[in-house]
C-alpha positions as CSV (number, residue, x, y, z in Angstrom):
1,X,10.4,4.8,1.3
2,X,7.3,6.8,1.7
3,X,5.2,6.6,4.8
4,X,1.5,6.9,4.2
5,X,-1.7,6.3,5.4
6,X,-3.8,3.4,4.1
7,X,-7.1,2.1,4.0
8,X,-5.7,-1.7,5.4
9,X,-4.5,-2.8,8.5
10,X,-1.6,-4.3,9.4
11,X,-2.1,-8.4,10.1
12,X,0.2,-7.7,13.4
13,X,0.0,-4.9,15.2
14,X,-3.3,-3.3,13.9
15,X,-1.6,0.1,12.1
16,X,-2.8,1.9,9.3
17,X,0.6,3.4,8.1
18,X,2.3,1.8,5.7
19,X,6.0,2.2,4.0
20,X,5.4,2.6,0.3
21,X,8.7,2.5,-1.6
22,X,9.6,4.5,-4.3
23,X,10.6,4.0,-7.5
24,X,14.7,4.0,-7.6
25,X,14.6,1.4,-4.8
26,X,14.7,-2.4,-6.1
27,X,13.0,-4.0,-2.8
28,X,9.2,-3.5,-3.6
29,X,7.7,-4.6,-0.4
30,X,4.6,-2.6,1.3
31,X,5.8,-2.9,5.4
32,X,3.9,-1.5,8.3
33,X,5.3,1.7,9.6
34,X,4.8,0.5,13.4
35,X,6.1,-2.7,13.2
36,X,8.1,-3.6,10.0
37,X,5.3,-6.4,9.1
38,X,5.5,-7.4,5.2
39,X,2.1,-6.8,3.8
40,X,2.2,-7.3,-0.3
41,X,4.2,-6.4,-3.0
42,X,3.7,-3.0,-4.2
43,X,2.3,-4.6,-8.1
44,X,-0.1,-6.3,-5.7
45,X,-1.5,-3.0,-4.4
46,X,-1.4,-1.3,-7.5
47,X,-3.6,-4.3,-9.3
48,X,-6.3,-3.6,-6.3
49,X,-6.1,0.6,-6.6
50,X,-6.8,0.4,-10.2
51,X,-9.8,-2.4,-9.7
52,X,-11.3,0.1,-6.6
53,X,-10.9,2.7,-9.1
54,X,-12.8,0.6,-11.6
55,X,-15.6,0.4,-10.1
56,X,-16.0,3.5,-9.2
57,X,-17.3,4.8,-12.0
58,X,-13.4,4.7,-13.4
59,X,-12.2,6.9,-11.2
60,X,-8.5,6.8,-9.4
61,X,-8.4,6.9,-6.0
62,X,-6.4,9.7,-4.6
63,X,-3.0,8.3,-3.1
């Protein structure tokens, strides 16, 4: 799992770092750092990163 700073919050304890995890591992839920909290499935985040990037001008946001 990675541990990274996001641009969300978690629903529970209010945290902006989030596990990411990477690709050899078959569980592919985003979880707050702080608590453990499930927020989405990492496809989930993905789909919204690319849309952001969209419209931007169709630029990537930097992970």
């Amino acid at each position: 799992m990675l541990n990274v700073t996001l641009e969300l919050r978690c629903n529970v304890c209010g945290g902006e770092r989030f596990l990411l995890p990477t690709l050899d591992e078959t569980a592919q839920d985003i979880r707050c750092a702080g608590c453990s909290a499930f927020k989405c499935k990492s496809q989930d985040l993905e789909r919204a990163m690319a849309a952001a990037g969209s419209r931007r001008g169709g630029r990537h946001p930097a992970l």
